[in-house]
C-alpha positions as CSV (number, residue, x, y, z in Angstrom):
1,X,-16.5,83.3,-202.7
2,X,-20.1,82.6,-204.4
3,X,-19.2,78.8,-204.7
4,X,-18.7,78.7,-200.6
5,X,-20.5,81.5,-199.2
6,X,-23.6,80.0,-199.5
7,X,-23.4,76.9,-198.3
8,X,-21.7,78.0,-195.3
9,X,-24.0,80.8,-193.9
10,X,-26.7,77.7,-195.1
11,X,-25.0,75.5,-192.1
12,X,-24.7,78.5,-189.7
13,X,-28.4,79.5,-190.4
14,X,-29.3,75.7,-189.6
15,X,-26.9,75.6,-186.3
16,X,-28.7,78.7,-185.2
17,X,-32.3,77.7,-185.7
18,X,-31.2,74.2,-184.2
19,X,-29.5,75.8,-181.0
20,X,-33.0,78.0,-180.4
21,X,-35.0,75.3,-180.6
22,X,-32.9,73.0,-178.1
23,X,-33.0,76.3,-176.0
24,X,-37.0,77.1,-176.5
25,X,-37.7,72.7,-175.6
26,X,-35.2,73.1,-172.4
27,X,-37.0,76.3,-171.6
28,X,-40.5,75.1,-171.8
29,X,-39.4,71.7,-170.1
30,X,-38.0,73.6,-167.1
31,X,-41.3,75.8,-166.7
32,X,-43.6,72.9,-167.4
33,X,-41.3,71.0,-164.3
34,X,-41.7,73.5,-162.0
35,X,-45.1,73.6,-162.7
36,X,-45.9,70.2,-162.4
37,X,-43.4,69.8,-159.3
38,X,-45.8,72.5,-157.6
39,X,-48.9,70.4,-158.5
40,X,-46.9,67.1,-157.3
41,X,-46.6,69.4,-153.7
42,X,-50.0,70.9,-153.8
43,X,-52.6,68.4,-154.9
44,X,-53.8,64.4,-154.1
45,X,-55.3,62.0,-155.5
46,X,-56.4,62.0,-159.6
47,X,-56.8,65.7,-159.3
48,X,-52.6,65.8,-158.9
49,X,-52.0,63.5,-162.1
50,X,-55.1,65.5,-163.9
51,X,-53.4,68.5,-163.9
52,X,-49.9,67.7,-164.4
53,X,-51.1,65.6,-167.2
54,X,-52.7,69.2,-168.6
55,X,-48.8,70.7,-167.7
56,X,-47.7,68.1,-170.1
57,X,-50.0,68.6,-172.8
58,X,-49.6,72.2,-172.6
59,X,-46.2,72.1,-173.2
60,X,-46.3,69.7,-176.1
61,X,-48.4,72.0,-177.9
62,X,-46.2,75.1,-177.3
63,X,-43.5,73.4,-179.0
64,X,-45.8,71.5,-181.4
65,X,-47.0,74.8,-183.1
66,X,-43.8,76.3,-183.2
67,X,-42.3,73.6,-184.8
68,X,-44.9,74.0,-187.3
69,X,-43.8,77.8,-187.8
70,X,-46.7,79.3,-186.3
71,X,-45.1,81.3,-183.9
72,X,-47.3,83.9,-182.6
73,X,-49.9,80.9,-181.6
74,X,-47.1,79.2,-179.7
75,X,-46.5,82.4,-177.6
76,X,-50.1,82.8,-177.0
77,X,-50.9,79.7,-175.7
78,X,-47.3,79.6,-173.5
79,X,-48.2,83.4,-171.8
80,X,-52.2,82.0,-171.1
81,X,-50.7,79.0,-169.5
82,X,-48.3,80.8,-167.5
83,X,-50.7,83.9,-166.4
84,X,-53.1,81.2,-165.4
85,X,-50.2,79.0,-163.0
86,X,-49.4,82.4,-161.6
87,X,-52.9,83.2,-160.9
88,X,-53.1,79.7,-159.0
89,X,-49.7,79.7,-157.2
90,X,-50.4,83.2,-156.1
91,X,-53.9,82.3,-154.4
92,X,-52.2,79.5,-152.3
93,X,-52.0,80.8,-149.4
94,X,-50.5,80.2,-145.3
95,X,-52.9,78.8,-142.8
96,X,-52.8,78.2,-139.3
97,X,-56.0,76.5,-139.2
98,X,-55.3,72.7,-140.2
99,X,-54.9,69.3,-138.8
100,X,-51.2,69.6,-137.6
101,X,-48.4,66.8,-135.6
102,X,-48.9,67.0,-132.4
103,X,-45.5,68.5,-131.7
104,X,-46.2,71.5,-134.0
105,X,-49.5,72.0,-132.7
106,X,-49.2,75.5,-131.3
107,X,-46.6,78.2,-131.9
108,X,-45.6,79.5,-129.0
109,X,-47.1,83.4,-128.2
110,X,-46.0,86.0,-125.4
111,X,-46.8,89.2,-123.6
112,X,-44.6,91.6,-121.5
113,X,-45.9,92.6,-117.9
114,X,-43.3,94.6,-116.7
115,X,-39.9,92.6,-116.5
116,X,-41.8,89.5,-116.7
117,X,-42.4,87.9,-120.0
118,X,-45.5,85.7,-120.4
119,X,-44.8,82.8,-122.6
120,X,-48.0,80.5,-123.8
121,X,-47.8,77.1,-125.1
122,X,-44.3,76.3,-124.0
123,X,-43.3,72.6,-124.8
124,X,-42.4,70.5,-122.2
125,X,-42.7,66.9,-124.0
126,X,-41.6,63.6,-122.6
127,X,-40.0,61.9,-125.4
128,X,-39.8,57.5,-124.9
129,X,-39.7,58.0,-128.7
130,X,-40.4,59.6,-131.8
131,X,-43.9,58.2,-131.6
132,X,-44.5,57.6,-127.7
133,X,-44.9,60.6,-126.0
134,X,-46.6,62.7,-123.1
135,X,-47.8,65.7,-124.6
136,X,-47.6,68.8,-122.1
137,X,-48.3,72.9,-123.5
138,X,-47.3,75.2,-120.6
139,X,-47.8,78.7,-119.8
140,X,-44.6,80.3,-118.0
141,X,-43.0,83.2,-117.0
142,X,-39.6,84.3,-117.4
143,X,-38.1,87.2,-115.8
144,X,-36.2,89.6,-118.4
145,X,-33.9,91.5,-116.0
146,X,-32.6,87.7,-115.3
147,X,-31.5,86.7,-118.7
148,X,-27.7,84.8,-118.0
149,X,-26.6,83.4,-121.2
150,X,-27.3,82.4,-125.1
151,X,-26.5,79.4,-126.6
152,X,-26.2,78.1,-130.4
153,X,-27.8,74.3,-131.0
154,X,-26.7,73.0,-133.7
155,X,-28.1,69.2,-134.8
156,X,-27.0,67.1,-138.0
157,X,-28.4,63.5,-139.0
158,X,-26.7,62.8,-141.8
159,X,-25.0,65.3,-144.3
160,X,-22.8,68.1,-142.2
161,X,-23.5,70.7,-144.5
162,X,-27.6,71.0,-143.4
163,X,-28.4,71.4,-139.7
164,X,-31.0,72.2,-137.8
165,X,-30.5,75.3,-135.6
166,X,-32.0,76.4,-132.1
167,X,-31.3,79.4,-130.0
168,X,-31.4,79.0,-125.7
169,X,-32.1,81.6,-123.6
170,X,-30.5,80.7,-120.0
171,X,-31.5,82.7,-116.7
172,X,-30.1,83.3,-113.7
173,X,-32.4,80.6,-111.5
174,X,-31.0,77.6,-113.7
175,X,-34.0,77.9,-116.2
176,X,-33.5,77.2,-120.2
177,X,-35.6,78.2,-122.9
178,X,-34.9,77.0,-126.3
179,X,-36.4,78.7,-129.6
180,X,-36.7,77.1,-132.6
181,X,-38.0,77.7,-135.9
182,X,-39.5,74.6,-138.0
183,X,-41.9,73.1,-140.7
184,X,-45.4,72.9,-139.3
185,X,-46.4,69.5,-140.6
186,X,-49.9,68.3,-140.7
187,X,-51.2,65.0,-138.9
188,X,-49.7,62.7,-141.7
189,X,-47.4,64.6,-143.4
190,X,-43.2,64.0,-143.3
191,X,-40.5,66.3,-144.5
192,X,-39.3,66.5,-147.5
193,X,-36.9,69.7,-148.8
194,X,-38.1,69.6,-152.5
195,X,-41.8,70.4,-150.8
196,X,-40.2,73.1,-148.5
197,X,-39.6,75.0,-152.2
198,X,-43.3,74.7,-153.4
199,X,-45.5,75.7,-150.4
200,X,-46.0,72.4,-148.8
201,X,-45.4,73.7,-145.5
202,X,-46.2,76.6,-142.8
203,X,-43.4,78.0,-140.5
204,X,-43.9,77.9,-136.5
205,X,-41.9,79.2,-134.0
206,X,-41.2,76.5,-130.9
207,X,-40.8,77.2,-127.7
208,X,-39.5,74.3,-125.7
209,X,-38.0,73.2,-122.7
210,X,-34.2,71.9,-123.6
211,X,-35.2,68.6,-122.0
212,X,-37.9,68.1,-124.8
213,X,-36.5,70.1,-127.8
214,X,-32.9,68.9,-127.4
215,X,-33.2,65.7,-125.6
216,X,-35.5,64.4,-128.3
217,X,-32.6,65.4,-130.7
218,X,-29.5,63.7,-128.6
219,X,-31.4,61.0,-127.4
220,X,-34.3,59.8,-129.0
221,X,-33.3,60.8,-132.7
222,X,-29.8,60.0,-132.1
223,X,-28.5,62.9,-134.2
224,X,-25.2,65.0,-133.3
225,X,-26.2,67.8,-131.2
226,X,-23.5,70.8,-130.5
227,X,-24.0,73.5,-128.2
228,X,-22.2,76.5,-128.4
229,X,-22.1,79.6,-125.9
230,X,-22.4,82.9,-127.7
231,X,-20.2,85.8,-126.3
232,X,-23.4,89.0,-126.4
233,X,-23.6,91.7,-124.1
234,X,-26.6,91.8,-121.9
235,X,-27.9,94.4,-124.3
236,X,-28.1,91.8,-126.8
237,X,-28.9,88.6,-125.2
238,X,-32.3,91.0,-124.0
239,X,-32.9,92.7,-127.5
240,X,-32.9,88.8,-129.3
241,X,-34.7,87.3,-126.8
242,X,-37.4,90.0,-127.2
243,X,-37.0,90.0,-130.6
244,X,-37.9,86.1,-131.0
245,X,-41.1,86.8,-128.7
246,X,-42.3,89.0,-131.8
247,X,-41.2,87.3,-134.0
248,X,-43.4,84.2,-132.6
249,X,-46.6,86.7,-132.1
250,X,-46.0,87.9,-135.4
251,X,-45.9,84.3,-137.1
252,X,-49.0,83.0,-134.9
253,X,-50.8,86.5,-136.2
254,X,-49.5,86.5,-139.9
255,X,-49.3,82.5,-140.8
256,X,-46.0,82.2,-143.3
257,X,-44.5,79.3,-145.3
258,X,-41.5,77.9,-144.7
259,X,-38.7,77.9,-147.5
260,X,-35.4,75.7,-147.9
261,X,-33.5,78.4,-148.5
262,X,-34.9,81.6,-148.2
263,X,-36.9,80.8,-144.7
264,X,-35.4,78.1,-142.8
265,X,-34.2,77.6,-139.6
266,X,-30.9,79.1,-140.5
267,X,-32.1,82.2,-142.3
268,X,-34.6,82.8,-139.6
269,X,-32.0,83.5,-137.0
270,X,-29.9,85.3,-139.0
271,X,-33.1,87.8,-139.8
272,X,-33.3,88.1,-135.8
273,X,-30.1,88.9,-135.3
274,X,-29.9,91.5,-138.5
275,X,-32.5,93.4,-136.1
276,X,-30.3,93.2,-133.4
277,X,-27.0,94.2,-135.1
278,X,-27.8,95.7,-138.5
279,X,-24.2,95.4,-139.5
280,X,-23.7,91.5,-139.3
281,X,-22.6,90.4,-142.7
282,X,-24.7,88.3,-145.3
283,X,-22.4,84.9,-145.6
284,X,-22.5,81.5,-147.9
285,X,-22.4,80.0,-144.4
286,X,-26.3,81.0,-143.6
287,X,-27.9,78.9,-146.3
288,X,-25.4,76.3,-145.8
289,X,-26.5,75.4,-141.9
290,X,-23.8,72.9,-140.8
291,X,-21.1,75.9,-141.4
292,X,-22.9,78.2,-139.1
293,X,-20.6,78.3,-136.3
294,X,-17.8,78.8,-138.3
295,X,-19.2,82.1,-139.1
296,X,-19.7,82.9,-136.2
297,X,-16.2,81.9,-135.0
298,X,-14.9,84.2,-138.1
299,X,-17.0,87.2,-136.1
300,X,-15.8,86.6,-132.6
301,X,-19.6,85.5,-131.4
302,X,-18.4,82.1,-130.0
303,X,-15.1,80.5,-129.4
304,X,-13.1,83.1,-127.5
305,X,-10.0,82.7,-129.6
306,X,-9.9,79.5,-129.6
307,X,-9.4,77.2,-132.6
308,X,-12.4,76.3,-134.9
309,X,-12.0,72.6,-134.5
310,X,-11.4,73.1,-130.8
311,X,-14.6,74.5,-130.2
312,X,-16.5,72.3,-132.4
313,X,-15.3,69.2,-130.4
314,X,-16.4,71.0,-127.1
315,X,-19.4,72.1,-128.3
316,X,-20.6,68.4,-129.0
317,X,-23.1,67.3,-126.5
318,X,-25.3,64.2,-127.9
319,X,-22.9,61.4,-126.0
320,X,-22.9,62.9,-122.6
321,X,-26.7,63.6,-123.0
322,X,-27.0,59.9,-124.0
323,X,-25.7,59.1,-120.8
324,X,-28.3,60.7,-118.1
325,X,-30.7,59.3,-116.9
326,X,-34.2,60.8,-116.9
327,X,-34.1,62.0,-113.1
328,X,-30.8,64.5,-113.6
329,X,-31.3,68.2,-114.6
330,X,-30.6,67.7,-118.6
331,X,-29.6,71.3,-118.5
332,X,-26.7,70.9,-116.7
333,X,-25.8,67.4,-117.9
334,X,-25.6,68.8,-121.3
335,X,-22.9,72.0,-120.0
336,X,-21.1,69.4,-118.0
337,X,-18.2,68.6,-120.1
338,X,-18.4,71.9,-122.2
339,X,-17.0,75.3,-121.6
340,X,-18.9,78.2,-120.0
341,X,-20.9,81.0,-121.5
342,X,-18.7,83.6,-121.9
């Protein structure tokens, strides 16, 4: 037993110390990545590579004294480093006061007079393309009492899985008015989802005419648009409608950022409508967008019993939208060929 014991708990003892320090690098690489991914999303210029430069260096000597046995030093320098990047990351902070695109420039805001809701900064756009445009910010008034119908945009470019999603309010007089949550880019900025983790953008809530916010989806961005009626009570289609309006007034009071995952587009609705029915279940389906109205098919909100795939090829409005011209009421052009609210 003496002749084999040894060597044996020798090789274990090794394994052990070798599998901590391949978990202790991985550790302080993933930390030092975030890190330096936040800095990539925050900063410009040499101050950017400065600092994650510093990241870098950090790191290397948190592993370089360990290595060298001198643990407690290593620990010290690795909790500094991180109390200081929480310190930072927690002083970065939502603004509504910067250069933004000119189709996020406001968030829309409202007031209740009665049955009438006051809506300011409405988008009414005219959309050649995504860079010719007639700007237009409107004040309108929608009457509550008149609220007819709610409908579920869905719009994917690309991968199914990730869509964008909008909410329309219809009326009685023929009137559409389309909410949507989004990034609020500034002036130069584009998209990017790895920055939508680390800050890099506020949220706003959009207001828009469906001839701006949709048509610039089916028709000018060419991306595959769906619209599908949602079976509420009038109850309901009242108590989400005024629960976007604070929702918006709470966003243009209390800037937020906008998150991939946790605050999205998606998520955002889903919030809304938790207000509205506590009860609705939490589902794999809200982070993944492009599944969206299969969840709400599973819950009876759209589709009136008919097939999933049935109601996703009637809900598709981008090549009928394609085809009218710029005189016809987009509105009903887009419900032309699909089913009506329930």
């Amino acid at each position: 037993m003496s002749r084999t014991a040894l060597p044996q708990a020798g090789r274990s003892g090794q394994a052990r110390r070798w599998l901590a320090g391949a978990a202790l690098t991985a550790c302080v690489g993933f930390v030092a990545g975030l890190i330096a991914l936040a800095l990539r999303f925050q900063l410009d210029g040499p101050a950017r590579w400065f600092w994650i430069l510093v990241v870098a260096g950090v790191a290397l000597a948190v592993l370089g004294l360990r290595a060298k046995g001198r643990r407690g030093a290593s620990r010290a320098v690795a909790v500094a480093s991180m109390v200081v990047a929480l310190i930072w990351w927690t002083s970065i902070r939502p603004s509504a006061d910067r250069d933004w695109a000119p189709d996020v420039a406001h968030g829309v805001t409202a007031w209740i007079e009665g049955h009438t809701a006051i809506l300011n900064h409405v988008r009414n756009f005219d959309w050649r393309s995504t860079q010719d445009f007639t700007p237009r910010w409107e004040t309108r008034r929608y009457d509550i009492d008149a609220l007819s119908s709610v409908d579920l945009a869905t719009s994917t470019w690309g991968n199914p899985a990730i869509a964008h999603t909008l909410v329309s309010f219809g009326f009685s007089d023929g009137a559409h008015l389309t909410f949507s949550a989004e990034i609020r880019r500034e002036r130069d900025e584009s998209f990017s989802e790895i920055g939508g983790f680390f800050k890099k953008f506020e949220l706003v809530m959009i207001a828009a005419d469906e001839a701006d916010i949709l048509r610039l989806r089916t028709t000018i961005r060419r991306e595959d648009v769906a619209l599908y009626p949602l079976d509420l009570t009038p109850a309901q289609r009242r108590a989400l409608f005024l629960t976007y309006l604070d929702k918006a007034n709470q966003l243009a009071a209390e800037p937020a950022f906008y998150h991939t995952i946790f605050a999205n587009c998606t998520t955002i609705i889903f919030q809304l409508a938790r207000l509205v029915e506590p009860g609705i279940p939490m589902d794999w389906r809200i982070l993944l967008s492009g599944y969206v109205p299969g969840y709400l098919h599973d819950h009876g909100v759209t589709g009136a019993g008919l097939p999933l795939q049935t109601v996703k090829a009637q809900a598709r409005i981008s090549r009928i939208a394609q085809q009218a011209d710029g005189r016809t009421d987009y509105s009903v052009v887009i419900r032309s060929g699909a089913p009506a609210s329930p």
